[in-house]
N, C-alpha and C positions, 0 to 999 in steps of 0.2 A: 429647556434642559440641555447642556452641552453635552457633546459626544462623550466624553469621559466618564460622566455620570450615569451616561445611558449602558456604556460596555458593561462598567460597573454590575448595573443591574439586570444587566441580559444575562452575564457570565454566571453572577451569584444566585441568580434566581433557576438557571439551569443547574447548577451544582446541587442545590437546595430536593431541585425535584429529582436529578440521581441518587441522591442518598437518601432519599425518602424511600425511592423504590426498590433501594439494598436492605434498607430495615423493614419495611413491608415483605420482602420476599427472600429472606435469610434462607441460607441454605439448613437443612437440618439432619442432614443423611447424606453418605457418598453420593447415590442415586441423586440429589437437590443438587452437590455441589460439580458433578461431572456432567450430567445430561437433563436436570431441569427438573428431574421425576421424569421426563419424558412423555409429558403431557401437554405440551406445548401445540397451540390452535397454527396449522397454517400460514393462515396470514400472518399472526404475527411472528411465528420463524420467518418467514419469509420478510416482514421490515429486519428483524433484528439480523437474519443473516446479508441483508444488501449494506446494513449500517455497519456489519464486522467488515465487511470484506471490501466496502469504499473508506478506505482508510483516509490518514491522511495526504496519501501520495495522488488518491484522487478528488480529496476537495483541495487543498492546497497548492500542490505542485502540479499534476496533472493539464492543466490548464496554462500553465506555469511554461511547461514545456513546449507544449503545444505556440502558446506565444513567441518562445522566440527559435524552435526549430523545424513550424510549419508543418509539412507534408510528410517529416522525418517521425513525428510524434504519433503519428497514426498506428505504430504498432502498438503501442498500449491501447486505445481502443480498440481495436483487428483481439491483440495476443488477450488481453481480459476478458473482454466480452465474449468471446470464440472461448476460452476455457472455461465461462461457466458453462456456456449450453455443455461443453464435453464432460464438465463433471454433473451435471446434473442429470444427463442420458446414460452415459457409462459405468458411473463408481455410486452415486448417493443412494439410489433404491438398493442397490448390491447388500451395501457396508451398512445401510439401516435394516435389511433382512439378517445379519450376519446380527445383532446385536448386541454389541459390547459398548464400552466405552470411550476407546479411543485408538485411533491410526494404530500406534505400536501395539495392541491390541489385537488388530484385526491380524498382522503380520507374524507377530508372535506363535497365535493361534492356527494360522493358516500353515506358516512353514515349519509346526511343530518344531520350536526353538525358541528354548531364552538368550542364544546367542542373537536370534533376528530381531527378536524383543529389544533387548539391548542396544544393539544396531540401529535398529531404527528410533528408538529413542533419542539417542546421540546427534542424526539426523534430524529428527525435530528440533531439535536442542538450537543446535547450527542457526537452521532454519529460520527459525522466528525468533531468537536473537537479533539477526539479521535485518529482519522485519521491523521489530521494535522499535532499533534505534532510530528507521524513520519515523516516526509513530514520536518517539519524545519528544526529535527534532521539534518537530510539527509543532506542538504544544509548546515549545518552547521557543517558536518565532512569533506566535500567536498573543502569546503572556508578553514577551519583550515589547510589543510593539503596544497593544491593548491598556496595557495594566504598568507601560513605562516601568517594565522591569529589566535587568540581563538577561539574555538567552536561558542563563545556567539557573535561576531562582524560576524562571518559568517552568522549567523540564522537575525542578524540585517539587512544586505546585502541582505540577499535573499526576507525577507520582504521589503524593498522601491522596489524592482524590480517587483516583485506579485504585489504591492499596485499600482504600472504604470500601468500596461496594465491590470489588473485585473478591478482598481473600472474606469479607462476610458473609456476601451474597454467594458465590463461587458463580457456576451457570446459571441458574434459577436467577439469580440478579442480572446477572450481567445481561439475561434474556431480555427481560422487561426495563428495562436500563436502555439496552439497543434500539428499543423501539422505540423509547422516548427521541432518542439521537439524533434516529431516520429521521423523525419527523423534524426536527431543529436542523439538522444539516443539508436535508432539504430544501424546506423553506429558505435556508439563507442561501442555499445557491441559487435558486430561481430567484428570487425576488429581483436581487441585483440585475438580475443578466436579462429580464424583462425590461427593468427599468432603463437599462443602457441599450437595450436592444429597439424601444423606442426612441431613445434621443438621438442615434446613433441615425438611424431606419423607417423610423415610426411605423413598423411592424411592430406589435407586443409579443411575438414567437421568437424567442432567439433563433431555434433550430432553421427557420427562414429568415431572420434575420440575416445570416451569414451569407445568404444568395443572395439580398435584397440591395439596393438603388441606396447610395449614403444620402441622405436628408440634408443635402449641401447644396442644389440645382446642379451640381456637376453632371450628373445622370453615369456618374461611373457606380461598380457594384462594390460592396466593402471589399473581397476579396483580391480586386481589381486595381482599386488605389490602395491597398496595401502592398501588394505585387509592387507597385510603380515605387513608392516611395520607398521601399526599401532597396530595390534596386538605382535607384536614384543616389542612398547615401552608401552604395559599394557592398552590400548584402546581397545572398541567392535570395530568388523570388520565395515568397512562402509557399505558393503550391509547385514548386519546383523539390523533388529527391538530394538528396546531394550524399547519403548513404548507398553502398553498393546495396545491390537488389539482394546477395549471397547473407548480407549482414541483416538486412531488411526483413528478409524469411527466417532470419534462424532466431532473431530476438524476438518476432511474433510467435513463432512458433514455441518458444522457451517461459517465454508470458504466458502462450495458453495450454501448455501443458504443466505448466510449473502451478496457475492457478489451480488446476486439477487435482495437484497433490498434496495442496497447501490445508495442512490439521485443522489450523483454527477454523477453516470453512468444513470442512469435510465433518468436525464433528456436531456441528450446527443438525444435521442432518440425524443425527443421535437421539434429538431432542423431541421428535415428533412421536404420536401412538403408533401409528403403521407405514410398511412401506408406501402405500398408497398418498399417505399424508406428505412424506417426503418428496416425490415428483411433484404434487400438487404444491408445497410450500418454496420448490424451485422456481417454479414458473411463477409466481409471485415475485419471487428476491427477482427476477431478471425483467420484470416490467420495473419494480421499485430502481433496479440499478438502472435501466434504461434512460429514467427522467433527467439522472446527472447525465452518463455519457451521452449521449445525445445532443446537450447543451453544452459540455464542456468546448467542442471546437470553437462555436461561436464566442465564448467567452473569451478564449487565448488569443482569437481573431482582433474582437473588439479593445481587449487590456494593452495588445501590443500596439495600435494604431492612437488611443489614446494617450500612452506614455511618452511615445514620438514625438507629435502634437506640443506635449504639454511641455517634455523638458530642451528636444533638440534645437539649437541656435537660440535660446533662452539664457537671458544673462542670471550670474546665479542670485544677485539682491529679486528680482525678479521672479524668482521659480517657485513656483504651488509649495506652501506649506507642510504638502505631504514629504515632497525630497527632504529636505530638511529632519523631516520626525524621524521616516526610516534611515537618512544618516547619521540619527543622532544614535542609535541602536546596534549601526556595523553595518546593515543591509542596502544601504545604498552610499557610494563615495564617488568622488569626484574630484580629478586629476588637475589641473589647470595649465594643462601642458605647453599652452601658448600664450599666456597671461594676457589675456584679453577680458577676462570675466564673463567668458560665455563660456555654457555649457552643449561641449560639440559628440554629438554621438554619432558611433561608427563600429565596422567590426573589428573582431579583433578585442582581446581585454584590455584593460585599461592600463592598469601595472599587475606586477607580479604578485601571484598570489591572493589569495583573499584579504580582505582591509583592514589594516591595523593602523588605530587611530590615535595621533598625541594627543597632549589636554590642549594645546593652542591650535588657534584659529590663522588663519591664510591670510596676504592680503587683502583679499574678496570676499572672506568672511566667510572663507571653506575651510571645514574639517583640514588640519595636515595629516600625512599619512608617513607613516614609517616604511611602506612598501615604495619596490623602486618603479618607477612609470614605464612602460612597453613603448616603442617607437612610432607606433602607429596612430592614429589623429583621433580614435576615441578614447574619449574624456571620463565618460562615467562606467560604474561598475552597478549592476544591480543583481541582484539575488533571485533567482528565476520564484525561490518560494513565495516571493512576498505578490505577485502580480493580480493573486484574485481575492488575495486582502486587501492590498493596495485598491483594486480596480474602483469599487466604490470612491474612493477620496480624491483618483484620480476623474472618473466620472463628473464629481460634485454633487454625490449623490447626500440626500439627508442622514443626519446625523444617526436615527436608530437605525437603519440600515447600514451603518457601517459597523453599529453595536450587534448586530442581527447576525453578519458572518465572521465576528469574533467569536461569538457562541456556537457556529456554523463549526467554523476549523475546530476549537477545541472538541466540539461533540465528534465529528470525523476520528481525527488523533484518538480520543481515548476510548472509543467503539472499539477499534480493531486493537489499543495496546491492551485493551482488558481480556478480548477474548483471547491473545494469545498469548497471557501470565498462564490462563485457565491450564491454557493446553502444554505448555510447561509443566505448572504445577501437577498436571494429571498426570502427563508421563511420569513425573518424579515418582509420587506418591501409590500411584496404582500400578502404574508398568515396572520400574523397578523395587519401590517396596514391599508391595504386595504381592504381584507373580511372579518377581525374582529373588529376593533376597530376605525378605519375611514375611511367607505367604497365613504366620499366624498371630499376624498384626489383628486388633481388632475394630470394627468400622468407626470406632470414636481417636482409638488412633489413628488410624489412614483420615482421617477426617482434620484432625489435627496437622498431620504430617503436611496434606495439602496444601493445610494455610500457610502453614509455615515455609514452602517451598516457592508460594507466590509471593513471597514478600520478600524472600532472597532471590526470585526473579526481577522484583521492581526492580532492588536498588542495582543491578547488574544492567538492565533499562533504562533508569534515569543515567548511570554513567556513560552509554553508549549515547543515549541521546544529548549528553553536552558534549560530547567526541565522536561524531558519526565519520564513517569514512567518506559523506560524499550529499549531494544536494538530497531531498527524501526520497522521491520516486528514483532515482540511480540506487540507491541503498534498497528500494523495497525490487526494483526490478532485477537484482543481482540474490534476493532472496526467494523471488521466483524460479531463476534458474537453478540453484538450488534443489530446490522444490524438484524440479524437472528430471534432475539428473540419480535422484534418491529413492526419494518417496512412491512419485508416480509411478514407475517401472514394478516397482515392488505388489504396488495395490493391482496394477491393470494384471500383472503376470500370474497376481494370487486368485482374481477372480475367474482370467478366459482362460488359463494355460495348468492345467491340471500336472501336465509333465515337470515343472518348474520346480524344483525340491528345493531343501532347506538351504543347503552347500552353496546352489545356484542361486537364490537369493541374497543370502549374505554377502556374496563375492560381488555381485553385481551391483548392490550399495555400495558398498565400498571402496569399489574401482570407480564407477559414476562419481560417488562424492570427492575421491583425492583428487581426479583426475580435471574437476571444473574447481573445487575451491582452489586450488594450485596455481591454476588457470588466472583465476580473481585476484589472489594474492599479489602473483607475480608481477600485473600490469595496474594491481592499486593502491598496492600498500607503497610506501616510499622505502622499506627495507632494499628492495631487490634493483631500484634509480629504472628499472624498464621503460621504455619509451610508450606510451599508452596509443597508437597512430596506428593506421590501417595498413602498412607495409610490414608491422611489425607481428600482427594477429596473426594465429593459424586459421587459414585457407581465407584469410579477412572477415574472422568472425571476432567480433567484441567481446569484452569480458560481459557483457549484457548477456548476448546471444550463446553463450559456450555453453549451455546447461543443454542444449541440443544434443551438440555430441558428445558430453557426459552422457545423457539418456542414451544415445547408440551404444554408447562403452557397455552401461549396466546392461542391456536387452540381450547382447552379444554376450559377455561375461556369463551373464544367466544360462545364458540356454547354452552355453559350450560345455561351463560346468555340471552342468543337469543331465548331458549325456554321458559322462565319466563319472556318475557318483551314483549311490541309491537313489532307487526311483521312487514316488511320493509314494506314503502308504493310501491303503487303500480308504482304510477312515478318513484319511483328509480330502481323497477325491471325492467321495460321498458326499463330505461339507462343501466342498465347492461347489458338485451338482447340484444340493440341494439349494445351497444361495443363489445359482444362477437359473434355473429353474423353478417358475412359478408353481404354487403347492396346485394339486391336483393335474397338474397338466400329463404326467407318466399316463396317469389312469384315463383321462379324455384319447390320449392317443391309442392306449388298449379297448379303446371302445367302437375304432372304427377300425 
């Protein structure tokens, strides 16, 4: 059976068993469509929250990155992995004691205000917009390549399939949906990366693959002849920095704090009977998350040394089948800058811009491109997304394994875009319609109103994801900061800091979020022509890493405002005691 046919039926046969398990587990009540009923076992919050939260940025891209910026990539492992343990110890047993439904919820309630209500909704809002459009991307490089579609019919596709199980199921689906995911996105990451990490190594552990001896008799180690060879064709070595160390800490730090305050994870934690369940279903999601990040180095290690290999000093009548595919799609071009018909790589892009491709063909029987070529001696252009879809076909790996992590990425991608419609749609429908603006709605309308908010989320999602501003993990890591500069501050301040009032909350949102989306804006959008370069940053932080010192803005803001304005009432310090405070404990301490 040809590869074609096999995607085919990997993709539609996963589809099939998603919407099986949205019609099986319809939501049928707020409480089904917001937290599940809230009866959700453990273990399986814990697959379905590692399948929300490894989105696509880390089966896709992730890896992606890590391939061609080495030792620079390590702060998504460091900044993610580092913000669940911090949200899993600090905020999830808190905010599952506190029992509501969602972030703007907890805030609301806590700062006594539908001003913060509000506010933080708005910041959700931002947020996981933000997030999504990597999320469609995802699916829609996935679909183009898979199913020989355009980007833009792929991103189309993956929205009617979210929009099933998503606004029918609401949580209660998307729960049991996730877990299906895990296990599909899983599976297709490892398999490959064993299978390459034998032919590569003939170790079957990628995790030691990566240290291990390359299967060539050279006796050098993968990491070792990747070093050489890239330094050889005028590249920093891979386990060489070449980000300032200032940049370095602020973007890991803005990843694992911005993870922290990230809704669609936080209200996963909603979903379980007790807090006890919640800690316990953490430490699940963080062994589940561990199996990818753990292998993902080895992956990017392995993907970049075999694409070298396979396309550099290669004439193009000559080059693997796969260049070819992914050129034929936009994600891989090829310059001919010295008309010789080899295909020369190097640093440095190729031509200007991303590839825009005529209908004729080159002398050599290359793509023409309407972009103008850069001066410098590399030839081709590749898409950092495509490297651990590609990896398989660059491999030569068998055909259902390469049908294996098409079903992989798409399950990634629409795990994390479903769960954060949900958290959209909730804030809409329950934070602002309900305990803002018509608290005597009644639950078959708010019930209503949900669905219909997640489905004017999609289509807001599918357009961001045929227009993203930027590769996926760049777009989800700039939703992190985000995250960091808002949300976070807000929940840490409402839980440890009793003195932190309503005024000093809101202010502190709101200064955090202008003050880093502005940040973003300025140095990504093309409105404002900003040079995006390290001389140009403040104090040489990235627009990655600025969600840092937005979160100093909010902390500060906070607590300056909090000493000039009323002080919290005393009922809400109660409620904070009582969430931070395990039940019985006052009276064990009155007993000795």
């Amino acid at each position: 059976m040809d590869t074609q046919t096999l995607t085919y039926i990997f993709i539609g046969s996963s589809f099939a068993l998603y919407i099986g398990i949205a019609i099986w587990s319809r939501a049928r009540s707020t409480s089904d469509f917001y937290i599940a009923g809230g009866h959700v076992h453990p273990i399986a919050n814990g697959m379905a929250t590692a399948a929300d939260w490894m989105s696509a940025a880390s089966f896709i891209s992730m890896a992606g990155i890590i391939a061609f910026s080495g030792y620079d990539a390590s702060v998504y492992l460091m900044g993610w992995t580092g913000g669940y343990v911090l949200l899993a110890l600090l905020l999830a047993p808190y905010l599952r004691k506190f029992g509501q439904f969602t972030v703007p919820d907890f805030i609301g309630e806590r700062y006594y205000s539908r001003t913060a209500r509000v506010v933080a909704v708005i910041c959700l809002i931002i947020i996981s917009f933000t997030y999504i459009a990597g999320q469609m991307r995802g699916v829609g490089v996935v679909f183009s390549r898979f199913l020989e579609l355009p980007i833009e019919w792929g991103v189309i596709i993956g929205m009617g399939i979210v929009f099933f199980y998503a606004v029918l199921g609401g949580m209660k689906g998307i729960t049991y949906t996730q877990v299906a995911q895990y296990c599909v996105l899983i599976f297709a990451y490892l398999v490959p990366a064993v299978f390459i990490s034998i032919l590569m190594t003939g170790n079957p552990i990628p995790q030691l693959g990566l240290g291990s001896v390359v299967a060539d008799g050279s006796g050098v180690s993968v990491l070792a002849k990747l070093d050489g060879v890239l330094v050889d064709l005028g590249f920093s070595a891979f386990t060489e920095a070449s980000k300032s160390k200032i940049d370095l800490f602020a973007i890991t730090m803005a990843l694992m704090v911005g993870t922290a305050g990230l809704p669609h994870v936080i209200v996963r934690f909603f979903t379980v009977p007790k807090v006890s369940d919640a800690r316990r279903s953490a430490g699940y999601a963080l062994i589940f998350i561990a199996l990818l990040y753990t292998t993902a180095p080895a992956v990017g290690a392995f993907a970049r040394l075999n694409f070298i290999s396979s396309v550099h000093d290669t004439s193009y009548e000559a080059a693997p089948e796969w260049v070819k595919t992914w050129e034929g799609i936009g994600l891989i071009a090829w310059v001919d800058k010295n008309e010789d018909g080899t295909i020369q790589y190097g640093p440095g892009a190729a031509f200007e811009g991303r590839p825009e491709f005529k209908s004729e063909a080159g002398p050599n029987g290359e793509r023409l491109l309407a972009n103008t070529p850069t001066t410098n001696s590399n030839e081709i252009f590749v898409d950092r997304d495509i490297m651990v879809l590609a990896n398989p076909e660059i491999a030569n790996l068998p055909g259902w394994v390469i049908a294996l992590v098409a079903a992989g990425g798409v399950a990634a991608a629409l795990s994390t875009a479903a769960g954060l419609l949900l958290v959209i749609s909730a804030s809409i429908s329950h934070d602002l319609l309900k305990k803002t603006f018509r608290p005597q709605i009644s639950e078959r309308a708010e019930l209503m109103a949900a669905r219909g908010a997640a489905a004017a989320a999609i289509l807001v999602a599918g357009y961001l994801g045929i227009n993203p501003p930027g590769f996926v993990a760049q777009v989800v890591a700039l939703a992190f900061g985000l995250a960091a500069c808002s949300l976070f501050p807000a929940i840490m301040m409402g839980i440890f800091f009793k003195g932190i009032n309503r005024e000093g909350a809101v202010s502190g949102m709101i200064g955090g979020l202008i003050f880093t989306l502005g940040y973003i804006i300025y140095f990504k959008s093309p409105w404002f022509g900003a040079v995006n370069s390290a001389e140009h940053w403040l104090f040489g932080i990235s627009p990655e890493g600025i969600g840092v010192i937005g979160m100093a803005i909010n902390f500060l803001i906070a607590a300056t405002v909090s000493q000039f304005t009323a002080k919290t009432p005393a009922h809400v310090c109660a409620m904070v005691e009582s969430i931070r405070i395990p039940k019985g404990a006052a009276e064990a301490d009155l007993s000795h």
